[in-house]
N, C-alpha and C positions, 0 to 999 in steps of 0.2 A: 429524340425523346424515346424512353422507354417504353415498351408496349404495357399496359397495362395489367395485373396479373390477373391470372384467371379466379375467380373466388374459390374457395376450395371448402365453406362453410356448410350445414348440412344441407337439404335442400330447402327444409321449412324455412330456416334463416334468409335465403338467396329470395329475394325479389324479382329477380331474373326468373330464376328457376318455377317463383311463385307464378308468375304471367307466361312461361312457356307448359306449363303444368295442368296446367285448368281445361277442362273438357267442357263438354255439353251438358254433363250430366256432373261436375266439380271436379276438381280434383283426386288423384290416384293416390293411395299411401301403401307402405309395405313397412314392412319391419325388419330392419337391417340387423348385418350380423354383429351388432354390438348394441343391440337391442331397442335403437332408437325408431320411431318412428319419422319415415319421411317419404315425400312427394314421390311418385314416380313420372320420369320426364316423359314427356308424349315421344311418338316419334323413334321408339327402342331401338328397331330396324336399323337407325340411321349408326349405329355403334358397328352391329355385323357389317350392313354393306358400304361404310364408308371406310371400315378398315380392312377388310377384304379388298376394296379398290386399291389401299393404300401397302397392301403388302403386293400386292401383284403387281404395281409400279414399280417395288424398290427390289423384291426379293425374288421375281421369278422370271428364269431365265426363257425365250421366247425365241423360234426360230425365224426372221425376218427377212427374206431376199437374204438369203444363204450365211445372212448374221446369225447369232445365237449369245445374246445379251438380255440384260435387262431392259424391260418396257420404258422405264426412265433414258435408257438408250439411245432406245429405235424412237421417243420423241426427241430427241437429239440432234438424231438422223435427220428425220423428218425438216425438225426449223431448219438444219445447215440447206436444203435441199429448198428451203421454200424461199431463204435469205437469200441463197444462189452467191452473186460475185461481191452482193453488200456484207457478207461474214467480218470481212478483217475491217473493216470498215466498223461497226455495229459493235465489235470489240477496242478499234480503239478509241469509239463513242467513250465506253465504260470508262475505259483510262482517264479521258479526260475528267470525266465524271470524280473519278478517285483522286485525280492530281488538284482539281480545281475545290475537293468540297473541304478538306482539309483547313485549305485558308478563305475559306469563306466565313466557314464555322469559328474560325480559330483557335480549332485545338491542336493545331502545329504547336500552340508557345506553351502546352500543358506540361511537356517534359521536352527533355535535350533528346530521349528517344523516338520524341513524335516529330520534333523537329527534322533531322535527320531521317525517320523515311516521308517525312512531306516533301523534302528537298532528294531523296530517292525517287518517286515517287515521278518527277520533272523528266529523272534522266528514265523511267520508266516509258513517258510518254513519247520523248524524242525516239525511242528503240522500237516503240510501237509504230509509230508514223514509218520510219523506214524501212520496218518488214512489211508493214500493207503495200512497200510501193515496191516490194522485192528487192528494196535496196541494203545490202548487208554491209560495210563496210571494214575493213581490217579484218582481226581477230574472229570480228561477228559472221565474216563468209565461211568459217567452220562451219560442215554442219552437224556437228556434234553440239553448237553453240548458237548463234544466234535462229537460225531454222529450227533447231530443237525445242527452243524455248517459246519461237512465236505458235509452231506448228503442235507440236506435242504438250505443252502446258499453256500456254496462254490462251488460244481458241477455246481446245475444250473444257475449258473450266469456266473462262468467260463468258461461257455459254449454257454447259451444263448447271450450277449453282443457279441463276435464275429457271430454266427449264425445272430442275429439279426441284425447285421453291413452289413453284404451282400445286406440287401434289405432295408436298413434305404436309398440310394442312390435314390430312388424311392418316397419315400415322400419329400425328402431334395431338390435337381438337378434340377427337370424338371417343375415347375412354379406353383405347387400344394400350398406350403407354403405362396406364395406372391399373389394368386388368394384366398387362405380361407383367408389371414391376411387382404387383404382392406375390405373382405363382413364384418367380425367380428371385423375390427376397430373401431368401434361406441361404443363399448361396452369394450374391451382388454382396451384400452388406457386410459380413466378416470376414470374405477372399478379397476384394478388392476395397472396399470401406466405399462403396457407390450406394445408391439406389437401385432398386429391382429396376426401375423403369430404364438406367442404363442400356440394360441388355440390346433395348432397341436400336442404342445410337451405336453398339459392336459392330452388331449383324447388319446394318445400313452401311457402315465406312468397309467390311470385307464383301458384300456383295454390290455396293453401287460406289462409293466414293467417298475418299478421306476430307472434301469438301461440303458435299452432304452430312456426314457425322457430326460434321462438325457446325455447319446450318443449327443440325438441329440441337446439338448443345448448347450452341449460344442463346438459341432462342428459351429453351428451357430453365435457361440461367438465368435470363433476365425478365421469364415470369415467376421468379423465386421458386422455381421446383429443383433446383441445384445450388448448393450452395459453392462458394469461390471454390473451395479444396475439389467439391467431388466435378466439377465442371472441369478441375487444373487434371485431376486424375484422367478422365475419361480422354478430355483432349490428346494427352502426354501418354495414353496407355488403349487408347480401341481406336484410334482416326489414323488407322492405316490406307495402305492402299489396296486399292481392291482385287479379286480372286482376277478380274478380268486381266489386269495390270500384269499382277502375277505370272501368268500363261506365258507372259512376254520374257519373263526374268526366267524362268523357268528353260522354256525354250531358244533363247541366248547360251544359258549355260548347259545345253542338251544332258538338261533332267526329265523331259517330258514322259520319257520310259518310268521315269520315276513319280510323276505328276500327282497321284490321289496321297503318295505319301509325303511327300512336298507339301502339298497343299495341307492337309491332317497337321503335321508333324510344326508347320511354321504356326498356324493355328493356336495350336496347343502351348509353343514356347511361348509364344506372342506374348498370351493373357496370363502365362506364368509369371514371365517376367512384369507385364502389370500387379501383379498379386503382390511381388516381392515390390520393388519399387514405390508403390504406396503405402507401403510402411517405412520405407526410407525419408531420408532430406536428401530434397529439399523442397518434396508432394507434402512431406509431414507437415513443413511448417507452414502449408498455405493457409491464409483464414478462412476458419468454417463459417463464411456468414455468406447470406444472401446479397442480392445485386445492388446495390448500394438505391435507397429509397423503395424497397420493394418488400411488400412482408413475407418470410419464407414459409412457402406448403411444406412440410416435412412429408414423405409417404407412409399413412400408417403404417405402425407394427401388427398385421393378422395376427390373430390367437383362432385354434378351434378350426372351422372350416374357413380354409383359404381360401377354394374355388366361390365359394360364398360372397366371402368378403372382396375375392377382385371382381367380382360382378357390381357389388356396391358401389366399390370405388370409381369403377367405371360408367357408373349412374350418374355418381357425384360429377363427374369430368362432363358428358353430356347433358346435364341441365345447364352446363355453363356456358356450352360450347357454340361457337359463331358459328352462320349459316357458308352453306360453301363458298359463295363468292366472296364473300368478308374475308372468309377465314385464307383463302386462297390466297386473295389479292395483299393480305398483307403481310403473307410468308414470300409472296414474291416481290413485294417490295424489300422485303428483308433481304434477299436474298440476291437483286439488284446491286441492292448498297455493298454488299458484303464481297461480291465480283468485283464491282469498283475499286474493292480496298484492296481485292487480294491479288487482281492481275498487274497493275502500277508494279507492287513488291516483287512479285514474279521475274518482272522481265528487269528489274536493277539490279534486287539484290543475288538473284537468282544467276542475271550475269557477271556481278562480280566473282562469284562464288565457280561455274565453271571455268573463268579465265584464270583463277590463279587454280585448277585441279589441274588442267592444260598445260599454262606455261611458267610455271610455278613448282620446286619442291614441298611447298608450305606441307602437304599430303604424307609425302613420303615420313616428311619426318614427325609430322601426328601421330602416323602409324606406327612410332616406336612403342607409344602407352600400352596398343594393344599386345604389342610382344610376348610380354612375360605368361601372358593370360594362353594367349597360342599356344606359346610352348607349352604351359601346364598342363593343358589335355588333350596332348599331341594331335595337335593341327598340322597338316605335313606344309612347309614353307610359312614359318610366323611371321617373318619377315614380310612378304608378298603377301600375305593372308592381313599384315596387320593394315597395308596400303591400301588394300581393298576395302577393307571396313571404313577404314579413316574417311574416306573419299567420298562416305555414304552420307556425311555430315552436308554434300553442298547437294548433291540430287541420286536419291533412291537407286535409278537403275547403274549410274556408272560404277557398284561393285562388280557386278556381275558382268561389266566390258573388262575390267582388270583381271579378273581370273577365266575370263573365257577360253578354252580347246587346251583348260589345263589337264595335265594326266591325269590328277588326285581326284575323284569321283568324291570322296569327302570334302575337301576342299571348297570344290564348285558347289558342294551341297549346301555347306555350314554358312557359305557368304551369302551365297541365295537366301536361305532361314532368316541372316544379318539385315538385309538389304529391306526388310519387311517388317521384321521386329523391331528393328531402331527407332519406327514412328517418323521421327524429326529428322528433315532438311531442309532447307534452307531456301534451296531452286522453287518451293512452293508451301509446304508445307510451315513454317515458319510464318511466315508473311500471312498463310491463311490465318493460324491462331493469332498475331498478333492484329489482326485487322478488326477481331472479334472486342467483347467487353471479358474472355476471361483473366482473372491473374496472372498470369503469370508473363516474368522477363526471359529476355532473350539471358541471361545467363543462369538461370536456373535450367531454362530448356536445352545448354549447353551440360549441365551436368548433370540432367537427368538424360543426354543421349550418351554418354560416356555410360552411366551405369546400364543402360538398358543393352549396349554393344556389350560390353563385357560379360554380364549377364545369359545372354543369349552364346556368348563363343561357351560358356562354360556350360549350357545345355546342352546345346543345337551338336555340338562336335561329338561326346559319345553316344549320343542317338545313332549319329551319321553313321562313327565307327562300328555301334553293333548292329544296324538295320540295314546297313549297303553290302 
């Protein structure tokens, strides 16, 4: 069932608002910056310091026992540490969880594509049960492959997405997203065709996780503050991977000499290439409509003083807004369900996808499309540059094992850029969107990653070539 949407009516209208409103002495009014008269909520405080709380969980980096992550992190840390030897256990809880609620509910028989990862989703479980028991079998004792998957995406995510759902209620609830969405309206709505309030689900998926961003889009989408397109855009175009991630690609392909403009420079292409792209097909022809049974918030249009008016707006947000433990517990139940869906996908379709990168040319010969594009803004080896990219379609980091202790300092630059821009693969990322309620199919997300790879070789390479 749908969460219910948040009212977004003024505050005189909300009844809510009217009973959280009322003092000792009656109720508070002001005069908003569109001239209306309305309540003000008790309680204002609760907007500063619950989003204060809520950025310093997601956004600020923290030195911890000689880590230096985010506080969503080092809680991370933490539960693996308090879970001790029940971790893989406790994750293929979740499996089960995701393999079994499918056909409970019965929306395996909704389409042949739900079908299909229900019955993915089986061989999801079986792959989980035999890494907890450190049993890898065949192909899967790579461990480039089955360890990779249990160890490097399936854990952490299985784990982090809940963890990270307890304090996602802090950035989302209390009037932070609708105070940053009017100041960066100016700029969200005609580059990208988003809402201002976007900007937050960016800056979350490059500083903590492209399964957080994406948490919180879904959840924003299906209390109608997003409609299907700008939820298909944000997905398909900010739910990267994060800076921490990065360090990792970076330092495989000994860029770190190079790291603040790596970092800057993929950044920059990144949300280029979303600018462009959302004006293409096949983002353009997703439906602008709201969650299906949900009536859409639009975020106003400011006129006059902004700063004004995102304070309003953010009045508006906190009259309506759940007490923490409400609000918590049912981003974490969100949050739950949405691990369930997304680590099953992970460990099936995720391992189909590196067994044929492996033992498979399926890759090599992808990499021809990107060819032409190479050679056009003289990439040195198009050929090897086009396999690298190709390859970025089943899991993120293996561009950057294909061109690794290559001579071409450009090369290792532009695929690194590649390997972060692209958004979409498969080994995780895939399965995360499609576990959600947004639009969109796996074959649109096939050819909005074809555009966005090409896209990025035709930036990212004469950057490389005049800034290296």
């Amino acid at each position: 069932m749908s969460p219910r949407p948040r009212s977004r009516r003024p505050f005189a209208a909300s009844a809510a608002a009217r009973a959280d409103s009322v003092t000792a002495t009656g109720p508070a009014t002001v005069t908003a910056a569109d001239g209306e008269q309305r309540q003000v909520p008790p309680h204002r405080w609760r907007f500063v310091v619950y989003s204060l709380i809520g950025l310093l969980m997601f956004f600020v980096s923290v030195e911890i026992g000689g880590k230096s992550t985010i506080l969503v992190d080092h809680a991370l840390t933490l539960v693996r540490w308090v879970l001790g030897p029940t971790v893989p256990w406790v994750v293929v809880a979740l499996v089960v969880v995701g393999t079994v609620r499918p056909f409970l509910t019965g929306s395996w028989r909704r389409s042949a594509l739900r079908t299909v990862f229900a019955l993915a989703n089986v061989v999801g479980l079986v792959v989980a049960v035999c890494a907890a028991l450190g049993y890898y079998p065949g192909p899967m004792a790579n461990p480039d492959i089955g360890p990779f998957l249990w160890e490097s995406l399936a854990i952490p995510v299985g784990l982090l997405v809940p963890v990270g759902a307890v304090f996602l209620a802090f950035l989302i609830n209390y009037g932070l997203m609708e105070f940053i969405g009017v100041l960066v309206q100016p700029i969200m709505r005609p580059v990208w065709r988003v809402p201002g309030r976007a900007a937050v689900d960016a800056v979350a998926s490059f500083v903590g996780s492209y399964s957080l961003g994406l948490l919180i889009t879904d959840r924003v989408y299906r209390e109608g503050r997003y409609t299907g397109k700008e939820a298909a855009i944000i997905a398909t175009g900010f739910s990267s991977v994060s800076a921490t991630f990065m360090v990792i690609v970076a330092s495989t392909l000994d860029l770190m000499q190079h790291w603040t403009l790596y970092f800057l420079l993929t950044l920059v292409v990144t949300f280029a290439v979303t600018a462009i792209t959302a004006h293409l097909p096949p983002l353009r022809g997703v439906p602008d409509e709201p969650f299906e049974g949900v009536a859409h918030a639009p975020e106003p249009v400011a006129h006059g003083q902004r700063l004004r008016h995102a304070w309003d707006e953010a009045m508006r947000a906190l009259a309506g807004a759940p007490g923490v433990l409400r609000g918590s517990w049912s981003t974490l139940t969100d949050g739950v369900l949405m691990a369930s869906a997304i680590v099953p996908s992970i460990l099936s379709v995720g391992l189909v996808g590196l067994l044929l990168a492996t033992y498979t040319p399926v890759f090599d010969l992808l990499g021809w499309l990107f060819v032409p594009v190479a050679f056009l803004v003289g990439l040195p080896e198009p050929a090897l540059a086009g396999k690298a990219v190709a390859v970025g379609i089943t899991e993120m980091f293996l561009p950057a094992t294909v061109v690794a202790g290559h001579e071409s300092e450009v090369l290792r630059f532009t695929v690194g850029v590649t390997a972060v821009s692209q958004i979409i693969f498969f080994s995780a990322l895939v399965p995360s969107i499609l576990a959600t309620s947004i639009p969109i199919s796996v074959g649109r997300l096939l050819v909005i990653w074809v555009e966005r790879v090409m896209l990025t070789i035709l930036l990212a390479t004469p950057l490389a070539h005049l800034l290296l």
